[in-house]
Steps between C-alpha positions, in 0.01 A plus 500: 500500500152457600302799608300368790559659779664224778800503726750181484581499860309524840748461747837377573702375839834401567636256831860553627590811319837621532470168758260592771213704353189445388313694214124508425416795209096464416452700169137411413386786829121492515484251173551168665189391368541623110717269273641828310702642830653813523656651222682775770721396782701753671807304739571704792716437780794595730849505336631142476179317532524346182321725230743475254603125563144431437494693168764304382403142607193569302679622217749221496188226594264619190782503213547243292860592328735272561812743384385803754602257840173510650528172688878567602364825673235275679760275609740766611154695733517399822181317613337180611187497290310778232172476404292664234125516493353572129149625453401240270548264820876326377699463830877587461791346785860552455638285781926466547596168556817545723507778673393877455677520154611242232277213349104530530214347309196703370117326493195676360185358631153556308175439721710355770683213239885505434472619129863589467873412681818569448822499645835702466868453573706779586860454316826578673529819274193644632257361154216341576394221252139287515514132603259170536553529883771619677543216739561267163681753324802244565439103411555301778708237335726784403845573672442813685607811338794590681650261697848450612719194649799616644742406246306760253741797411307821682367781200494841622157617568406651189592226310291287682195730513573499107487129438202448768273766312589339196429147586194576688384719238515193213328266781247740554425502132496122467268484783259737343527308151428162673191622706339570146363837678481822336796701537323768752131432589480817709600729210259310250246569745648908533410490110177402507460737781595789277585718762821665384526745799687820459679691767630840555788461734611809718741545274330612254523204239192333393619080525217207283606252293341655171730840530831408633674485162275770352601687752879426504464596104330856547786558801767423256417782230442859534138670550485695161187768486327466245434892449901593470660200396722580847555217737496490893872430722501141605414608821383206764300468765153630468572692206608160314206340603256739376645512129440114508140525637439765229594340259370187578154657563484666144583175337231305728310782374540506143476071505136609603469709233586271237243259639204739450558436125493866415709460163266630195269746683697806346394396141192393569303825551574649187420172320143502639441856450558475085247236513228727691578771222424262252222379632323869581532571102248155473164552415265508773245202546292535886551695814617358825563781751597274850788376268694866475483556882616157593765506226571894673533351795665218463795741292528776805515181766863372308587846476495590869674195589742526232569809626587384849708209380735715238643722779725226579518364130298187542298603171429840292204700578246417270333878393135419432480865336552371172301141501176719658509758235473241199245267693304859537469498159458159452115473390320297742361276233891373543570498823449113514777461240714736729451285777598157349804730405599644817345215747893274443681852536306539868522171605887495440573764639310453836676156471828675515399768748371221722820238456715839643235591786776336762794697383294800451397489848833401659643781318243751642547392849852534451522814426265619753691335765779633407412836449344528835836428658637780293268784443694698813806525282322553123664178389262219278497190347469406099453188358482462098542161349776696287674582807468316817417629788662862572518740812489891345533791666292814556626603176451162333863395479550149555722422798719175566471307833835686628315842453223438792511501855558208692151442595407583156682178388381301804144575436534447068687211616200318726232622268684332154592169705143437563372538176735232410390291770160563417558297132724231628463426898252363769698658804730813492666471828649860601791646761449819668341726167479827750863529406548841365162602498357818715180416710271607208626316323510210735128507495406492185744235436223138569254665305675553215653142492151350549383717199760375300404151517117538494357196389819238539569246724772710628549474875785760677672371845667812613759545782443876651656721772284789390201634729353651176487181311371266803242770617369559160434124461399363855252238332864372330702426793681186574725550832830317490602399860673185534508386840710196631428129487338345814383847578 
């Protein structure tokens, strides 16, 4: 993921919702005029004007998979025509060709040109498959697909919804193959777009293409904890869900780990430090004072931040104690010979320290977060690379999902979904995340999203009932009040 910091989308609005609404949602507030947008929306509204239809259309709309039925739930949404207005200046429609649901095309426009179009045919089963156009989906020198003269024997319904999904499935196909078009220019597009939005349904279950069978994997096996060897009850719901996102976080986690390249840095401090003994026995040749305090320095520097980096097991703590006494008495006539020595050992390890600077800082601001939510009850958060991440209690016994309260879960729950959306998605679309949580806690709860995914492209468009959230975040606001067409 790139860091810069820049929303994907600046506003959205849908014609004919649930057939006679209309639906304008501006998400870029006081940003019109910057390219980067808004990386906060908050969607408020009266019940049933359209929050979470919205959501979902944009979910559906910005995912590329073709096995998760995102264009069958576009299909199946009632309305005339949705468009989607990206910050970058791409120009999204969704238009249904007969009638509030069933076929519709899709065209992207870039600087006001038709850069992309595609159409889709709904199925009789409800599938939705990509075609060249859906008015030629059919050759016209072909018998239509289900015609009968009177001296036909009459099927029974099914069987002739059967055989005309069938046929006009294979025609469809042949159509497609003819037109020498790619399969599905809109999802080509979709996967240039990299967007890959996630969304955190009311239900608790966190839906993107990239996690779905993850997901299904972690929900089929018990939660073991590390500390006892015990495991958790396959208890759903919430509960369920938060064993997945833990320990999908603490593998995201440890893949970040691996990439800092930490392997060898136990051994290598002891290696160095024979070769300063060795060379402090040396005969001494000229003085060079401004070499022992940067070398001093320089030691104390990686020590400090080793130090901060091995309470969650990134690397050991590197104890200068040892590698200051020797260069004390290390003549200075040497000290240039100590510094060719020990210049590779500094630069490799700030190398190291520097590649895990992003997980050392996630990591930190995890924990805070956390911790602020739970410093009334004397819970906290752990996270060792050994380990995972771990919830203990006031006596530093680790505690499974099913052993906190229900807003305890809800709020680990919010917090360890966006740091995977932080590494892997452009918009993390959200339903109602005051669920469970007291008015504190309510809050706190924007801040410590948008601290979470400092420095990403991540953009949030939140659905809210709660006063706490919307008044906290008035410079966020996008009302939601569809009003009828004509009107």
């Amino acid at each position: 993921m790139p860091v810069e910091e820049s929303a994907l989308v600046s506003a959205f609005e849908i014609h004919g919702l649930f057939g006679n609404k209309y639906l304008h949602v501006d998400l870029s507030g006081d940003q019109e005029d910057s390219p980067r947008g808004r990386r906060l929306s908050l969607l408020y509204g009266n019940n049933g004007s359209g929050k979470t239809t919205a959501l979902k259309l944009l979910w559906h709309a910005l995912s590329a998979s073709g096995k998760q039925g995102h264009r069958s739930q576009i299909a199946s949404t009632p309305f005339e025509r949705f468009t989607i207005f990206l910050c970058g200046g791409d120009v999204i429609t969704f238009t249904k060709t007969d009638g509030p649901v069933g076929d519709f095309k899709v065209a992207v426009t870039k600087n006001e040109k038709k850069a992309v179009e595609q159409f889709y045919k709904m199925l009789p089963d409800g599938t939705v498959t990509a075609v060249p156009s859906i008015r030629e989906a059919q050759p016209s020198h072909q018998k239509p697909l289900f015609e009968l003269d009177e001296m036909t024997p009459r099927h029974s319904a099914a069987t002739a919804w059967e055989e005309l999904s069938t046929e006009l499935y294979v025609t469809l196909q042949t159509g497609i193959r003819r037109s020498g078009m790619e399969p599905d220019a809109y999802v080509d597009y979709l996967e240039k777009l990299s967007a890959s939005p996630y969304m955190l349904a009311d239900d608790r279950r966190i839906y993107g293409d990239d996690i779905d069978q993850v997901a299904s994997r972690h929900r089929g096996r018990r939660a073991v904890d590390p500390e006892s060897g015990g495991s958790s009850s396959h208890a759903g719901g919430v509960t369920a869900e938060l064993a997945v996102a833990v320990q999908r976080a603490s593998d995201m986690i440890q893949k970040m780990i691996i990439n800092g390249n930490v392997s060898g840095s136990r051994g290598s401090n002891n290696v160095y430090l024979g070769i300063l003994q060795k060379i402090s026995q040396s005969t001494p040749r000229e003085v060079d004072t401004e070499t022992r305090a940067r070398l001093n320095e320089n030691l104390k520097e990686i020590s400090r931040r080793t130090a901060d980096y091995s309470k969650y097991g990134l690397m050991p703590k590197l104890h200068e104690e040892s590698f200051l006494e020797v260069l004390g008495r290390t003549p200075d006539s040497r000290l240039d010979v100590a510094e060719e020595v020990l210049q590779p050992f500094v630069e490799a390890q700030v190398a190291r320290l520097d590649a895990l600077d992003p997980v050392a800082g996630l990591l930190a601001t995890l924990t805070r977060e956390i911790d602020r939510f739970f410093e009334s009850s004397g819970k906290h958060v752990k996270y060792r690379s050994q380990t995972g991440v771990r919830v203990l209690s006031e006596d530093n016994e680790s505690l499974s999902p099913e052993n906190l309260s229900s807003g305890e879960r809800q709020i680990l729950l919010l917090l360890l979904n966006t740091v995977l959306a932080r590494q892997n998605t452009r918009l993390f679309l959200i339903d109602e995340p005051e669920l469970s949580l007291n008015v504190k806690w309510q809050r706190q709860l924007m801040g410590a999203l948008m601290s979470l995914t400092e420095g990403t492209p991540v953009q949030f468009v939140v659905a809210t009932h709660s006063i706490e959230v919307i008044t906290g975040h008035r410079d966020s606001l996008a009302k939601v009040a569809p009003r009828k067409l004509g009107d």
